[in-house]
N, C-alpha and C positions, 0 to 999 in steps of 0.2 A: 208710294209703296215699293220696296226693295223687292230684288228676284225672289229671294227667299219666301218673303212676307204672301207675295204672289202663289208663290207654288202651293205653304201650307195651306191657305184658303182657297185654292182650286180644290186639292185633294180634300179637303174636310167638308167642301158642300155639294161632297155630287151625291145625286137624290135617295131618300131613304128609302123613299119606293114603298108601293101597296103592294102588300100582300096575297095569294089566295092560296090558304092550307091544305092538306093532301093530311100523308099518310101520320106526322106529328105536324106539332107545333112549327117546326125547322123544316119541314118538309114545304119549302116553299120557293115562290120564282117573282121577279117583280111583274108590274105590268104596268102601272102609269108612274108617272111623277107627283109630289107634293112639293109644296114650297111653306118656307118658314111664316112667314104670313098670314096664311088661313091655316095652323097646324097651331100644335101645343096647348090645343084648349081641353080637354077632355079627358075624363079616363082611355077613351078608347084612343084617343091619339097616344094620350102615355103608352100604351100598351103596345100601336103600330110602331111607332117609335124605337120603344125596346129591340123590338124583333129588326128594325134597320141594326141597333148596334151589335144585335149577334151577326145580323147578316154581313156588318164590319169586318167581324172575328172573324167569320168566314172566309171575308175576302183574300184575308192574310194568306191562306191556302188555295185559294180559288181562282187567284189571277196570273198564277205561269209563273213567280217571282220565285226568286231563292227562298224555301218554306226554310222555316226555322227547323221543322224537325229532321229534313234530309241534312243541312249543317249539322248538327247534329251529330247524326247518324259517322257523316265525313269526317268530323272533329274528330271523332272516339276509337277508340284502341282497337274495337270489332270490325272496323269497317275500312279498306281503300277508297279514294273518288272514284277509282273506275270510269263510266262511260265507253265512248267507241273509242275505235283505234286514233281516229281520225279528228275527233272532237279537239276545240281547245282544251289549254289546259285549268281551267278557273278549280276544276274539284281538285286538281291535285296543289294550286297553291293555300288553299284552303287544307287539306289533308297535311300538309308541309310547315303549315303556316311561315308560309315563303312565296310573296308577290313576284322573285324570282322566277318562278315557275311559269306565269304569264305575268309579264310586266303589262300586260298593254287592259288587262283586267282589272281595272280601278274602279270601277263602278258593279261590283258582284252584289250590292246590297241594296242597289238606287230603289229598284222597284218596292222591295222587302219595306224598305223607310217608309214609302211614300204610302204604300197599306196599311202600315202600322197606323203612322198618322191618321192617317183618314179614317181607320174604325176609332181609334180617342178621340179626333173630332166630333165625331155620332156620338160615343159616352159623355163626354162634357158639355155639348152642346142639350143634350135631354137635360143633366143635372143641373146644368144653368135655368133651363123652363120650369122646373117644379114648381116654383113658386106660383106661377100664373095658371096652371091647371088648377082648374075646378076638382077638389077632392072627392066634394060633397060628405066629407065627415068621414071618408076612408083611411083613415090614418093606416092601417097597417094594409091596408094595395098600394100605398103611395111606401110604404117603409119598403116592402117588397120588391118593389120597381127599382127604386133609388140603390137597394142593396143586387138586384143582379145587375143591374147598367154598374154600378161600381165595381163588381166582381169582376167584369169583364175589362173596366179599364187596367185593373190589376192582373191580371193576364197580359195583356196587350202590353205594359209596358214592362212587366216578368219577362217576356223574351227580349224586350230590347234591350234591357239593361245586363243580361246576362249576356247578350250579343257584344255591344258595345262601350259598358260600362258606365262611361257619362253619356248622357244623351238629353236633351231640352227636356223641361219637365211643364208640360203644359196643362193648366188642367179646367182652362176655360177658354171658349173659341176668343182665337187673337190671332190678330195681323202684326203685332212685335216680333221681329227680328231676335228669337230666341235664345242665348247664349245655354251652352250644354251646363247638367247640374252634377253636383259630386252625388254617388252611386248611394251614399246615406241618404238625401233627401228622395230621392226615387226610391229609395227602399220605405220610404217611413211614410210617402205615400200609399203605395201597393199594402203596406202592413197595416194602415188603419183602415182603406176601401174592403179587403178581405175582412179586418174584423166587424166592421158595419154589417158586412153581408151574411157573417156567420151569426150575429145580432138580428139582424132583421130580417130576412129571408124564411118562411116558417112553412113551408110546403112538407108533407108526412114523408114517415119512411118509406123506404124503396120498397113498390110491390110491382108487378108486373102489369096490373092494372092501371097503378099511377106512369107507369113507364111507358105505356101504347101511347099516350099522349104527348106527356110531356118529358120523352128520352131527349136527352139536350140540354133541359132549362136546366141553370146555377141552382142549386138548393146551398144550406147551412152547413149541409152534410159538406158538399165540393170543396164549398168555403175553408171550412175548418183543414179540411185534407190539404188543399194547396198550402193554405195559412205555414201548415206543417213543411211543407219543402221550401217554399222561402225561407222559412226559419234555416232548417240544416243548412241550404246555400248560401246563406248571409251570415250566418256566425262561423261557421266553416271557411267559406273564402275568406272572408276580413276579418276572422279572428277578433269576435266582437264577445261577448256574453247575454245578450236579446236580440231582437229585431228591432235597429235602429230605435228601441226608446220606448217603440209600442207596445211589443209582446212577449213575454217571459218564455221561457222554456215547461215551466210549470203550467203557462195558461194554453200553450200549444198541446202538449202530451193531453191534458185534462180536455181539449177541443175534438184529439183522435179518439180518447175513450172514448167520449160522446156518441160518433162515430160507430165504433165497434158496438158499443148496448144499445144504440137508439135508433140508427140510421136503417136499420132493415137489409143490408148489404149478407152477402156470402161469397165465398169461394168457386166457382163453376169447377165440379166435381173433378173432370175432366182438360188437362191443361190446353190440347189440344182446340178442344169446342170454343175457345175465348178467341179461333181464328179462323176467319170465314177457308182460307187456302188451304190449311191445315186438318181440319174437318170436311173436306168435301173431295168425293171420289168419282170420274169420268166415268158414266155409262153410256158406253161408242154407238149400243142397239138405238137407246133412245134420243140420242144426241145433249145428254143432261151432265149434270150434277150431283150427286148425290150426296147428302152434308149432314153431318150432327153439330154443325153450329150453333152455339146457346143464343146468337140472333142479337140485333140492336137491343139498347134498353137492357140487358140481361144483369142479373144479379151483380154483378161483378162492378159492371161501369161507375163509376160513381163520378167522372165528370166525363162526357165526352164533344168533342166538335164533330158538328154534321156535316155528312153531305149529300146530295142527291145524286141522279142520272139524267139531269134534263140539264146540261150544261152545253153551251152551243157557238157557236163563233157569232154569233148576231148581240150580245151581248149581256148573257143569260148567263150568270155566274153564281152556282152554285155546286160545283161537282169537284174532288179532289187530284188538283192539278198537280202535286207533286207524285202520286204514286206513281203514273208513268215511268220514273224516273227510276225506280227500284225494279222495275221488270228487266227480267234476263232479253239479254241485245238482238233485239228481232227477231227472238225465239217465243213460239207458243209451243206448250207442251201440257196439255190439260192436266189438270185444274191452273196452270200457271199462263198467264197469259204476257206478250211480251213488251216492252220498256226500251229503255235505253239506257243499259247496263251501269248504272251507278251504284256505289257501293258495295263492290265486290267482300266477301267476307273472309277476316284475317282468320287464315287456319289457324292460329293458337289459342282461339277462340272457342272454336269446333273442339280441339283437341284437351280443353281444360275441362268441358262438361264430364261429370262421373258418367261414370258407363249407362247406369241402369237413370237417371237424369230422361223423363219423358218428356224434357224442353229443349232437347237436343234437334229432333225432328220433328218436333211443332215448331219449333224458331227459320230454322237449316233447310235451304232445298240444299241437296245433294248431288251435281249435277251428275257425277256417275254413279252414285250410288242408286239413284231415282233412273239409269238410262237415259238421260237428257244428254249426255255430252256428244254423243254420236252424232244428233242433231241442230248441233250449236254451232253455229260459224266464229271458231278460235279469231278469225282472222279481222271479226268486226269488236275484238273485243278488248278494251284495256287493263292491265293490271286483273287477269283473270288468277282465281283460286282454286277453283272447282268448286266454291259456296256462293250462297244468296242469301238475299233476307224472306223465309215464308211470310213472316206475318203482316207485311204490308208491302204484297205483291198485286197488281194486275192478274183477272183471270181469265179466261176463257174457255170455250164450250169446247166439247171433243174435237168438231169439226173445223177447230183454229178461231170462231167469230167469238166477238168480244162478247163478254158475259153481264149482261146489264140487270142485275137484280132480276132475274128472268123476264122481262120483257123485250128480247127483242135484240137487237144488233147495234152498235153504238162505235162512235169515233175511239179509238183505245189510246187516245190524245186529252178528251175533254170529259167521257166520258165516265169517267171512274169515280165512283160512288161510296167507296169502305169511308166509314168513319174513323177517327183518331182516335181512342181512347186516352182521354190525357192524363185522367185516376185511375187505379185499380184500386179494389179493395183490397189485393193485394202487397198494393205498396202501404195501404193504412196500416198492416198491420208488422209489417217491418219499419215503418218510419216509429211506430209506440213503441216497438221492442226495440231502436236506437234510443230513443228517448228517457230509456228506464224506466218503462210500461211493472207493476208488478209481476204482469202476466207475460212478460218479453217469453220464457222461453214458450211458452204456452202459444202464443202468436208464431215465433218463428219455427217450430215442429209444423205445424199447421202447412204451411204455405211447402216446408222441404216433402210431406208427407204429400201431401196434391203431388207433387211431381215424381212418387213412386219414390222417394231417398229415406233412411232410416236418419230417427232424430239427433242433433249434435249441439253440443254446450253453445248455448247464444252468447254472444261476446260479438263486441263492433268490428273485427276483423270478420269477424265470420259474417257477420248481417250484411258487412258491404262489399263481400266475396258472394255473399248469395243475392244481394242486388242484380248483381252483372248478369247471371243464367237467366234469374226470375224475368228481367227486364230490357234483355239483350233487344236490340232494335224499334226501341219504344223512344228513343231522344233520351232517355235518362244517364246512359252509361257516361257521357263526357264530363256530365256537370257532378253527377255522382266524383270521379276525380277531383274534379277543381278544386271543393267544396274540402277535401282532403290534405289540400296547402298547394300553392303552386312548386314547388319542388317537386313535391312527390306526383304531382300529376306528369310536370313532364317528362321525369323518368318513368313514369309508368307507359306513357304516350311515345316516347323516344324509339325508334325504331332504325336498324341496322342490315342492310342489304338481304330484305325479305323478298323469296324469288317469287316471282310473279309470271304471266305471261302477256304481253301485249301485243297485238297483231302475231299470234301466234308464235312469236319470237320470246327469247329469255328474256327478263328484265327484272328488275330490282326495286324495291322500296324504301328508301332511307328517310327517317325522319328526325330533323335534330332537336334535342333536347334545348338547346340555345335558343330555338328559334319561338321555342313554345315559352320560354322564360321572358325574351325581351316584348316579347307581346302581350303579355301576362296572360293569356289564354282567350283576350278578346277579338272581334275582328274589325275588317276596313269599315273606315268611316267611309259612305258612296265620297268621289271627287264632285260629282255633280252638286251633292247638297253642300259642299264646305265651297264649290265656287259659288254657288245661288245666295251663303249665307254673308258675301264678302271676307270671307276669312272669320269669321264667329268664330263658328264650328272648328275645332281641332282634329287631325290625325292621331289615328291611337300609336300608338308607339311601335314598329318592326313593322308600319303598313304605308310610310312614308313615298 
């Protein structure tokens, strides 16, 4: 067995681990091991099972690796790499997309792979066992299962293929020395496991009822929603006319209606309430919180990753390790709690929002405008702006300690608990009015009118100019671009001696447009997996 061979089957059988649930479903922590052996026999092993390949999903965000959605975040027009003064530089070759920036950073995605992997392992490996589980005449718990473990491989390999383009397309446990697949066949995967799951999957509409439980689980509803952004991003980047073969544009828009009349979804009245930082205000008497947060599960979600607060260095992996990452540079400043200053926010960003735009400062800390700058050490900070990202910050209690779902005091390393929202139902109802929804303008008033704006002619210039505010530091803004033509994204992305501040001193941000072209907008392939694969595995092109 080759290195490669080696690596993928370490990462794909480490144990799925038993369960004990708490406050949902996802609300959980391991505690023994299983082995394949005495497992796979059962409904309820199908079921434990499951819950290892979410806990996959999870891991993707839960193990300290480069998360896809800070990439992201760095990729996109909104955001610098930032970090400390002193930091390498990985976020700004990545921001640059120029290995120049740190040559000696050739493995910024080893971890990221090797998570990936190993939660697909978990999904192919369950879909392999179906057979042998006892149904007992359950055909639709066995279609149900089948269709969230496929949804979830279809996620899982949605980010990597928009990360890296080709990438191995595996989709049964193997020890073969994988060679990478062209980006159609990984599409046309991901586009039939999503249509199975919007097929099979039949859990009711969203009530808040269904939601104390099971906030997390894939439903038909998620299915259909994501089904819908693979689509824009696959016919949009590769200027195709469906999804690699599977899905029409007709059978995607018709999967959103569904969605909008059936799904039980709304708008959270309030823009602000859809973020725990943004909704909650320091009271210094009581040492609290004070929040009109619409809360996990809330109308709005329609798919989101969990995470917990019992995340711990003994090897308890459930808590979301990248927001750290998004907190202002070893500043608390309640409700804001602090990080390690990454992705500072591009003022043209701040300054494009309309005035009266109530997503300006539910998105935006403001560090002077909030009072925060007086207390901010300029001199630990890179490529500062005077902005932040609100909605997926770190927080903390008046008195500086970390703010752990209110129980108590927690590492502001491992600790961190906010969920990802990965759907809104927001973006459902902008993805139908791209689509040629009858009711587009109808849909997109909706969503300008939440944010306090007067209505305007819907047209795709305007839908994907109201993407960017609606969605600013959700992961969407970069790939929204792409999806656009690479041309036009990396002029969009191209940037030209934007002053900055680094260790307190003047600096600059140039981004070249060349660089975003020769790369086509993807990233480094890790060095580690292309020497493990003997030379398989190729480098993507400007990451040489």
């Amino acid at each position: 067995m080759n290195k490669l061979k080696q690596y993928i089957l370490i990462f794909g059988t480490m144990s799925l681990g038993l369960f004990s649930c708490s406050e949902s479903f996802l609300d959980v922590e391991p505690q023994t091991s299983i082995v394949d052996q005495n497992f796979y026999k059962t409904i309820d092993d199908a079921e434990m099972a499951l819950i290892g390949c979410y806990d996959g999903y999870q891991r993707t965000s839960s193990n300290g690796n480069q998360a896809f959605y800070v990439t992201a975040e760095v990729l996109s027009d909104n955001c610098f790499g930032g970090t400390g003064n002193t930091d390498g530089r990985g976020y700004q070759a990545l921001d640059r997309f120029d290995i120049g920036e740190s040559p000696s950073d050739n493995n910024l995605f080893n971890g990221t792979w090797s998570d990936y992997y190993a939660g697909i392992f978990r999904c192919n490996t369950l879909l392999q066992k179906m057979n042998q589980i006892e149904w007992e005449g359950n055909d639709e718990t066995r279609a149900r299962i089948e269709g969230e473990t496929r949804f979830l491989r279809a996620l899982l390999y949605f980010d990597l293929v928009r990360l890296f383009n080709e990438v191995p397309l595996i989709l049964e446990p193997t020890t073969d020395n994988v060679p990478q697949s062209p980006a159609s066949d990984t599409y046309r995967v991901i586009a039939e496991d999503l249509k199975f799951a919007a097929e099979n999957i039949t859990y009711p509409a969203w009530s808040a009822d269904w939601a104390a439980n099971n906030d997390g689980r894939a439903t038909q509803w998620a299915a259909k929603a994501i089904l819908a952004r693979v689509y824009l991003f696959y016919t949009g980047y590769y200027q195709q006319s469906d999804l690699a073969g599977v899905v029409s544009k007709a059978e995607v828009l018709q999967g959103l209606e569904d969605v909008i009349a059936n799904g039980g979804f709304a708008l959270i009245p309030e823009y602000k309430n859809l973020w725990e930082a943004a909704s909650s205000t320091p009271n210094f008497e009581t040492n609290t919180l004070e929040s009109t947060w619409a809360g996990r599960g809330n109308s709005e979600a329609v798919f989101t990753q969990k995470f917990n607060f019992t995340q711990d260095y003994n090897g308890n992996l459930d808590g979301n390790r990248w927001l750290v990452m998004m907190g202002m540079r070893n500043t608390n400043f309640a409700p804001y709690g602090k990080g390690w200053g990454a992705c500072t926010v591009v003022p043209e960003l701040v300054d494009a929002f309309e005035s009266d735009d109530a997503r300006k400062t539910a998105s935006v800390i403001d560090l002077a405008g909030e009072g925060i700058e007086a207390e901010f050490d300029m001199k630990d900070q890179r490529e500062y702006t005077g902005y932040t990202n609100k909605k997926y910050t770190p927080m903390c209690l008046p008195d500086g300690t970390t703010a752990v779902d209110g129980l108590g005091n927690g590492d502001f390393q491992v600790s961190q608990y906010q969920d990802f929202i990965v759907v809104r139902y927001a973006d459902v109802l902008l993805m139908a009015a791209e689509l040629g929804s009858a009711s587009a303008q109808t849909y997109f008033d909706q969503v300008r009118q939440r944010a306090g704006l007067d209505p305007k002619p819907v047209s795709q210039a305007n839908i994907l100019e109201e993407r960017r505010f609606e969605f600013a530091f959700e992961g969407l803004r970069y790939y929204d671009l792409l999806r656009q033509g690479l041309e036009n994204a990396a002029t969009e992305l191209a940037m030209s001696n934007v002053a900055v501040l680094s260790g307190n001193a003047a600096d600059f941000v140039s981004i070249s447009k060349d660089n975003i072209l020769v790369t086509k907008g993807f990233m480094q392939i890790p060095n580690t997996q292309i020497t493990l694969s003997d030379g398989v595995l190729k480098q993507n092109p400007g990451w040489e």
